[in-house]
LOSEPA-579934 format. One line per 10 residues: number of its first residue (from 1); for each residue x, y, z of C-alpha. Coordinates in steps of 0.1 Angstrom, whole numbers, plus 5000, padded with zeros to 4 digits. Each point is the difference from the previous one (the first is absolute). Layout:
residues N
NUM> X:Y:Z; ...
This chain:
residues 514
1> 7299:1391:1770; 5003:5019:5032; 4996:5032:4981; 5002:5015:4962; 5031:5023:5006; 5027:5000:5029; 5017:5030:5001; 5036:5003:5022; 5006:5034:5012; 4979:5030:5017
11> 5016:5027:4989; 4987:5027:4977; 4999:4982:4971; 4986:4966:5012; 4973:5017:5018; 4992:5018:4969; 4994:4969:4982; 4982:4982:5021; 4977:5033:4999; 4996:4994:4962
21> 4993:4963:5002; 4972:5006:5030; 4983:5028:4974; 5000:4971:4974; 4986:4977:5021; 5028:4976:5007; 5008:4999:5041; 5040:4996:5002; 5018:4985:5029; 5027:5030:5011
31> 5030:4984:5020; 5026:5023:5018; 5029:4988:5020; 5002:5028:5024; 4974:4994:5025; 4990:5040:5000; 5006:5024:4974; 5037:5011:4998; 5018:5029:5023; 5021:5009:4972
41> 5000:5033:4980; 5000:4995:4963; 4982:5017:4975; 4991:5034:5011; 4975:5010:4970; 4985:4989:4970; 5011:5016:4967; 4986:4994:4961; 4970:4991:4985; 4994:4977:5028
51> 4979:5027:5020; 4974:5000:4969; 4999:4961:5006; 4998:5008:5034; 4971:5023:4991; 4982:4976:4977; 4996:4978:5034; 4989:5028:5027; 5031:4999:5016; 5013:5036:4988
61> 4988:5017:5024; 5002:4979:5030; 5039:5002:4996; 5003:5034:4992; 4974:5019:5020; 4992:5022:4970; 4965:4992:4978; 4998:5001:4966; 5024:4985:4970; 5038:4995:5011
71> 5017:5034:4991; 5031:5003:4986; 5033:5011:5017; 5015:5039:4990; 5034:4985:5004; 5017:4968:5000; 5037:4981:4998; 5020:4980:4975; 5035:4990:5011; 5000:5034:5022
81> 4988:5017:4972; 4971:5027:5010; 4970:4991:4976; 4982:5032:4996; 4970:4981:4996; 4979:5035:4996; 5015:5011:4969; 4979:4972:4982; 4967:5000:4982; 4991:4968:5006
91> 5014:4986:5034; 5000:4964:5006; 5020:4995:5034; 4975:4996:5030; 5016:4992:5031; 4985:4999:5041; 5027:5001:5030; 4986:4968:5023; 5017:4975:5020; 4998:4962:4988
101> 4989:4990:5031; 4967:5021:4996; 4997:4988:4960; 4999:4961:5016; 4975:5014:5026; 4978:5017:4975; 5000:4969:4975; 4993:4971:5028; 4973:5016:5012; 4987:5000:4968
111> 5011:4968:4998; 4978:4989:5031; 4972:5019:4982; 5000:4978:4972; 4999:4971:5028; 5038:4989:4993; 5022:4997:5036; 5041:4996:4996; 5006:4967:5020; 5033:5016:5015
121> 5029:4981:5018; 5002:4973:4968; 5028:4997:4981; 5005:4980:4965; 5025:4970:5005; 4993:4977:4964; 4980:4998:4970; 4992:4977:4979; 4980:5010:4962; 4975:4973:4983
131> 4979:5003:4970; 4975:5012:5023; 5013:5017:5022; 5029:5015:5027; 5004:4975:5037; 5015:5028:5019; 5019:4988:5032; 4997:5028:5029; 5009:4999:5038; 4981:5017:5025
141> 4992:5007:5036; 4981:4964:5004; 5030:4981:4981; 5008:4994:4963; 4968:4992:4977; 4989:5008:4959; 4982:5017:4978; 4982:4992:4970; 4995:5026:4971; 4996:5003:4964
151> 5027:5028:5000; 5025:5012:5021; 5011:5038:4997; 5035:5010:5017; 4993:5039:5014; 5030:4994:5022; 5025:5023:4992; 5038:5002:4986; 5006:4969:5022; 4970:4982:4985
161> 5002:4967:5012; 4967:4990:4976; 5028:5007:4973; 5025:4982:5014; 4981:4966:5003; 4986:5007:4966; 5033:5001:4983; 4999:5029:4990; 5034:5022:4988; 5001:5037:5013
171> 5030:5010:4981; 5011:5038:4999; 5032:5020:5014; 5008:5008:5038; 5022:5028:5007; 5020:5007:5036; 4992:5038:4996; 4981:5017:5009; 4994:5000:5036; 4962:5019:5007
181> 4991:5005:5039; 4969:5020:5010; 4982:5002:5032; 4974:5022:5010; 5009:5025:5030; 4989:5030:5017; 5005:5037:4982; 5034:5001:5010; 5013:5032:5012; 5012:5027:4983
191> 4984:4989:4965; 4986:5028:4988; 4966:5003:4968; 5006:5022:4979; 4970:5023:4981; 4999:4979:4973; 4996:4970:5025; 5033:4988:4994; 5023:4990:5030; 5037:5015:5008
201> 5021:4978:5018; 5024:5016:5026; 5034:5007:4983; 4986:4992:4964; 4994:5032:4983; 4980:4985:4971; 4964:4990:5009; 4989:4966:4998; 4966:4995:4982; 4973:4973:5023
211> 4993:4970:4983; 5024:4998:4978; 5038:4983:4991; 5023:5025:4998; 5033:4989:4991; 5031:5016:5014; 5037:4992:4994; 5000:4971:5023; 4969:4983:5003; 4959:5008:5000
221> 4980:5017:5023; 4965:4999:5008; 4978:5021:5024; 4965:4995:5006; 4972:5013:5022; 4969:4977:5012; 4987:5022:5023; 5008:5023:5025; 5019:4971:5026; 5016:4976:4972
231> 5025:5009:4970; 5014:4972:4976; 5037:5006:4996; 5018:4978:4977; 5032:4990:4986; 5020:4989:4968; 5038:4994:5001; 5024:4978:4974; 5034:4986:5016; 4996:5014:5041
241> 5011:4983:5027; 4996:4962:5006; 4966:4990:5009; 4992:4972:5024; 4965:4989:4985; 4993:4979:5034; 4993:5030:5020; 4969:5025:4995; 5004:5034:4988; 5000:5021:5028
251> 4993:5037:5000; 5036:5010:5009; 5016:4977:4971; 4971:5023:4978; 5012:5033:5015; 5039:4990:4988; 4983:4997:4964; 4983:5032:4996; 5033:5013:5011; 5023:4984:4977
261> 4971:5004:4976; 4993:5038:5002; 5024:5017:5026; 4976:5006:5022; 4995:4986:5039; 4965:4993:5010; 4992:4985:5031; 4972:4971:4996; 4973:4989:5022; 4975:4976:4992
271> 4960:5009:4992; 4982:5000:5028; 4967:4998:4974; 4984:4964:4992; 5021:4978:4979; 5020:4979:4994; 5025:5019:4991; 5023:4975:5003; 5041:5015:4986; 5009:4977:4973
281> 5033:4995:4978; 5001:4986:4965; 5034:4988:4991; 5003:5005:4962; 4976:4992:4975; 4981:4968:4985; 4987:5009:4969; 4982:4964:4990; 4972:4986:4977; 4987:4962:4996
291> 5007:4982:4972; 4958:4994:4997; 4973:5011:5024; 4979:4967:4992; 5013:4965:5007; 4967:4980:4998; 4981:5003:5023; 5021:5025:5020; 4999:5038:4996; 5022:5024:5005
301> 4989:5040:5009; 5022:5031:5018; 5034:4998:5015; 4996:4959:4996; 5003:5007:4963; 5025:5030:5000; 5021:5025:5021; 5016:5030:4993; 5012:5034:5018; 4972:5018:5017
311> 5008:5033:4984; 4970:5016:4990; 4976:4977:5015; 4995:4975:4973; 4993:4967:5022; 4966:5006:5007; 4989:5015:4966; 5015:4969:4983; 4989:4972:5026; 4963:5011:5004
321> 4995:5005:4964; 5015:4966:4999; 4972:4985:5021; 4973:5020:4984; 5013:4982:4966; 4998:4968:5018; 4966:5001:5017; 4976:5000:4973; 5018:4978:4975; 5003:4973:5028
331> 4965:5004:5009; 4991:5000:4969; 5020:4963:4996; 4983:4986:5031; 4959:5011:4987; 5010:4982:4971; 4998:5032:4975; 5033:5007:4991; 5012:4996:4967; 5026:4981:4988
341> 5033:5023:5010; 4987:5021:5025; 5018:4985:5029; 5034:5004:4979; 4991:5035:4991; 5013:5006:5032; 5035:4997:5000; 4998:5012:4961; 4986:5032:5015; 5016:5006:5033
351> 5036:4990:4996; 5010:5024:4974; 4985:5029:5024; 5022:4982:5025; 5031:5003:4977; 4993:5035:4995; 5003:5011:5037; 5030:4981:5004; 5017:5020:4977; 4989:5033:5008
361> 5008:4992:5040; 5035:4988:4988; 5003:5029:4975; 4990:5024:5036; 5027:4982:5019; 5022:5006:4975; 4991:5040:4999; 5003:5005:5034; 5036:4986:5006; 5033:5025:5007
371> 5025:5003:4977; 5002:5028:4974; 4996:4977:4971; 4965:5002:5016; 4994:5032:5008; 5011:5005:4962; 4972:4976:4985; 4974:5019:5029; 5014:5030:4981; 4981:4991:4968
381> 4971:4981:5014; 4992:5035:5015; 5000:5013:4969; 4979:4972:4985; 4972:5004:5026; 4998:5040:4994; 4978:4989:4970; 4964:4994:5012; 4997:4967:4973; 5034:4984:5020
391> 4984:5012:5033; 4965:4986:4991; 5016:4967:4990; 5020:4993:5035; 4969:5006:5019; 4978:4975:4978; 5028:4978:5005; 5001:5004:5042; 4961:4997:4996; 4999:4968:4980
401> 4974:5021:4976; 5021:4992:4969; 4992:4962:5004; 4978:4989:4967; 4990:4963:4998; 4996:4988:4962; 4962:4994:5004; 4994:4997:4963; 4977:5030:4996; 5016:5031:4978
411> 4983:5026:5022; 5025:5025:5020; 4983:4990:5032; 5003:4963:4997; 5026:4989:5019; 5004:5024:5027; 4984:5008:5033; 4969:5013:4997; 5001:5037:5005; 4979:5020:5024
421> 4968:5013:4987; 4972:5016:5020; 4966:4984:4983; 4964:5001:5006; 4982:4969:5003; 4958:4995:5007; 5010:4999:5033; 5020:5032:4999; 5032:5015:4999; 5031:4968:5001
431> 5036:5005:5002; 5011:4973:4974; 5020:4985:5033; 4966:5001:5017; 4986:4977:4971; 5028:4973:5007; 4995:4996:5039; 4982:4964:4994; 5035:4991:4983; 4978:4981:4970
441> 5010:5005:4963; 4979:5029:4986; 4985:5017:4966; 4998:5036:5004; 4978:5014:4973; 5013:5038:5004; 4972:5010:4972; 4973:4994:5025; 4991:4964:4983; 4994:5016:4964
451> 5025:4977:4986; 4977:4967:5013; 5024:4982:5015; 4973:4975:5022; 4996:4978:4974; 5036:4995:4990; 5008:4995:5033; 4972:4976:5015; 5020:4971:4996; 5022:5013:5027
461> 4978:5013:5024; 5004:4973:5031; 5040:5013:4999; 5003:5035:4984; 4975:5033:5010; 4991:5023:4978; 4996:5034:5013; 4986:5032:4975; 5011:5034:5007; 5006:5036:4987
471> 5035:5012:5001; 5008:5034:4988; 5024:5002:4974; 5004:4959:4999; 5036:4985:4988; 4980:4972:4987; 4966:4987:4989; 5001:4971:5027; 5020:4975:5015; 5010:4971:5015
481> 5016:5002:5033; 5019:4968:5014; 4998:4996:5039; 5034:5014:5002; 4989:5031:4988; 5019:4997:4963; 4976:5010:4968; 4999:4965:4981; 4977:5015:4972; 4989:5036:4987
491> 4983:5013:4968; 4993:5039:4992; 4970:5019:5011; 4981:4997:4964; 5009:4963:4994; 4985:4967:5026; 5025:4975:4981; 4981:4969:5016; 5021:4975:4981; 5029:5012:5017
501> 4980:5005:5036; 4992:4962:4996; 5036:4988:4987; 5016:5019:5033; 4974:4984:5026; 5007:4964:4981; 5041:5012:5010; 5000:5008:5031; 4965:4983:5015; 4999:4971:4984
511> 4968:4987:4983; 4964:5014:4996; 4977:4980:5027; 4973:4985:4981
C-alpha cells in the first residue's frame, strides 16, 4: 500500500477531508490535476450550517474575519424571494461572503499543518478495485506510474472522472435554460446606493436589493458589492439569443444581459482588486445525483456525487458536510474500530440530504422563470412565507439544519447537529465548537459530571473524550457528539441512562477495548 486513502481533487471539499482524516490520524495522498490551484471564480461564499462545522474545526474565523460563533444572516433569498430572516425567533441561516479561491487557501494550509501536501499536476487515468484495495493508474510530470490504497475517494467534481471509471450512474435532468453569466467589474457608473443600501440602476426606477435574485419579467438580476473596487453582477435569462459555448463570456456579451434583463445600460470594467475574477457563463442547468456514493472501495463526496443550480449557495454546505460525514467513519474503518455498517452509513445518511437540495434548487429554478403562470404561483408563495413557521421552515431548509439522521435514541437532540452552547469546563469557559477542535468523538457531561459518566464510558476512552461542563439552562443531561458534529446520544438533566450511553458508543464506535 502506497498510502491508506487517495483522494482525487483539491478543491474545497477534498481538502476538507483530507483535514478530517489527518485529525484521525490517517495521512491521505491528495492528487490534483491542475498543477496550481485554479484561476476560476466559483463559489463566492459559504451558506448553511456548514459555518458551525466550519467553527467546530477553527476555521470560522479565519474565513470570515469576525471571532466568535458564525452569526446568522438578517436577510436571505429563495427563488428571488426576500427572506426576512429577522422576523424569526430562532434563526438558523449563517452565511460569510468569501471567494473559493481563499476557502482552498485557508483549508490547504491547514492541510500542510496537519503535514498533508497536494501532489499537483497528476491526473487519474485507470483504476482497478481488489478485496484489498483500489490500484489507481495516474500520469504525471515524470511519466505515467500507480498508486496503491485501501480506498479511493472521487472529490473531483460534476465531471468526476473517479465516478466514471467506477461505473457509477449519475442520472438526473439537464435543462437548455437558463443561461446564468456573472463577472465581477468595477462600480460601474451611474449606479447609485440607496439609504437602505440598496442599489438603483440608471433608467430602472425600482431599486435592486445587493445580494440577492430579483426576478424581473425577463430574466434575474444580481448585484453585489465586495468592496469598494469590485462588484459581482450577474445574470439569469430563459430562451435569449444563441450562445456559442466555445467562446468566454466577455464583459460586453454581460452588459447586453443586464440590458435585456433589466432595461438598464451599464458600462462594465473588470476589478482591478485581487482575483480571479474570471467572467463565466453557465449554459442551462445540470441538476444530477449518483446512483450510490460507494462502489467498494471507491467513494464518492461533493459535486462528484451531485450537482445542482448554485442558487442560494448550496454546493459547499452539502459537499463539506459530505466530507465531514466521510472522514471519521473511514478512519474509523482503517484503525480497525468501526462497527459493522458504519462505512455504509454513509451513503444511507448523505444521499437523502443530497436529494433534498436537488429539489429545492430545481423547485428555485422553477420560481424564478418568466411567464405569468409563475409570477401567479410567486403570488401565493409570498403569501405562504408571510407566516413566520413557512419562513422558519425555508431557512432551515437553505441551512441544511432540518437534516435528522435516525440514530436510534428518542431524545429531540439526537439526530441533529449539535447546537451551540456556551459551557464551563475545569479549564474554563468552552464554546461547545471549542470542545470539538480535536475532531474526536466526545461525551459532554453538561451537569458538571454529577451523572458519572467515566465509568460507563471507560471502555471508550482511547477513541471518544469525555469532557464535563456547566451549561446554563442545558437542552440535555449529556451527550454524545460524533466527529461531524451530529448528537448520536442524549438523556435529560436528572437521568445518566448508562445502558443507552454504552448501546450508542457500541453503534457508532465499535467495541469496548479490553
Amino acid at each position: 500500500m502506497n498510502s491508506d486513502v487517495v483522494i482525487v481533487g483539491a478543491g474545497p471539499v477534498g481538502l476538507f477531508l483530507a483535514g478530517e482524516l489527518a485529525l484521525a490520524g490517517i495521512r491521505p495522498v491528495v492528487l490534483d490535476r491542475l498543477p496550481a490551484r485554479s484561476g476560476e471564480q466559483k463559489a463566492n461564499g459559504l451558506v448553511g450550517q456548514v459555518l458551525r462545522l466550519l467553527d467546530h474545526r477553527g476555521l470560522h474565523q479565519p474565513l470570515s474575519g469576525v471571532p466568535g460563533a458564525p452569526r446568522p444572516v438578517p436577510r436571505f433569498v429563495f427563488g428571488a424571494f426576500p427572506l426576512e430572516l429577522h422576523r424569526l425567533d430562532r434563526n438558523p441561516l449563517h452565511a460569510v461572503p468569501v471567494p473559493q479561491h481563499r476557502i482552498e487557501e485557508v483549508l490547504e494550509e491547514r492541510l500542510l499543518d496537519l503535514g498533508v501536501t497536494v501532489r499537483r499536476d497528476r491526473e487519474v487515468t485507470g483504476l482497478r478495485q481488489d478485496p484489498t484495495g483500489v490500484t489507481v493508474d495516474v500520469q504525471g510530470p515524470d511519466g505515467a506510474g500507480q498508486l496503491r490504497a485501501r480506498y479511493l475517494v472521487g472529490a473531483d467534481g460534476g465531471r468526476s472522472t473517479v465516478r466514471k471509471l467506477a461505473g457509477i450512474g449519475f442520472p438526473g435532468v439537464t435543462s437548455p435554460d437558463p443561461v446564468s453569466r456573472v463577472a465581477h467589474v468595477l462600480p460601474p457608473e451611474g449606479v447609485r446606493t440607496t439609504d437602505n443600501g440598496d442599489v438603483l440602476l440608471p433608467g430602472c426606477p425600482t431599486p435592486f436589493r445587493v445580494f440577492t435574485h430579483t426576478r424581473t419579467d425577463h430574466g434575474v438580476f444580481v448585484i453585489s458589492p465586495f468592496g469598494p473596487d469590485a462588484v459581482m453582477i450577474a445574470t439569469m435569462e430563459w430562451g435569449g439569443p444563441p450562445v456559442d459555448q466555445r467562446t468566454p463570456l466577455t464583459l460586453d456579451e454581460l452588459r447586453a444581459s443586464v440590458r435585456r434583463v433589466t432595461g438598464a445600460d451599464l458600462p462594465l470594467a473588470p476589478a482591478r482588486t485581487a482575483g480571479p475574477f474570471t467572467p463565466r457563463r453557465t449554459v442551462g442547468h445540470n441538476t444530477r445525483l449518483a446512483e450510490r456514493y460507494r462502489d467498494g472501495r471507491v467513494l464518492l463526496v461533493g459535486d462528484a456525487a451531485h450537482v445542482h443550480a448554485a442558487t442560494g449557495g448550496p454546493g459547499l454546505n452539502l459537499g463539506l458536510q459530505d466530507a465531514a460525514n466521510l472522514g471519521w467513519k473511514l478512519a474509523a474503518d482503517l484503525h480497525g474500530w468501526a462497527p459493522p455498517g458504519l462505512l455504509d452509513s454513509y451513503q444511507n445518511e448523505r444521499r437523502p440530504v443530497g436529494e433534498r437540495v436537488f429539489m429545492h434548487s430545481q423547485a428555485q429554478t422553477a420560481l424564478m422563470a418568466p411567464g405569468p403562470g409563475t409570477t401567479a404561483v410567486r403570488a401565493l408563495f409570498d403569501e405562504l412565507l408571510a407566516h413566520p413557521d413557512n419562513l422558519g421552515r425555508i431557512a432551515a431548509l437553505m441551512a441544511g439544519s432540518d437534516v435528522r439522521h435516525d440514530v436510534g435514541c428518542p431524545h429531540p437532540l439526537a439526530g441533529r447537529f449539535v447546537p451551540e452552547l456556551a459551557t464551563t469546563t475545569p479549564n474554563g469557559p468552552a464554546r461547545i465548537a471549542e470542545l470539538a477542535r480535536t475532531g474526536r468523538p466526545l461525551i459532554v457531561d453538561l451537569t458538571g459530571g454529577r451523572l458519572g459518566l467515566a465509568d460507563p464510558a471507560a471502555g471508550w476512552k482511547d477513541r471518544v473524550d469525555l469532557v464535563t461542563a456547566d451549561c446554563p439552562q442545558p437542552p440535555a443531561g449529556a451527550l454524545l457528539l460524533r466527529p461531524d458534529g451530529y448528537v448520536a446520544w442524549a438523556t435529560g438533566p436528572d437521568r445518566a441512562d448508562r445502558e443507552g450511553l454504552a448501546r450508542a458508543l457500541r453503534t457508532w464506535f465499535g467495541a469496548a477495548s479490553s
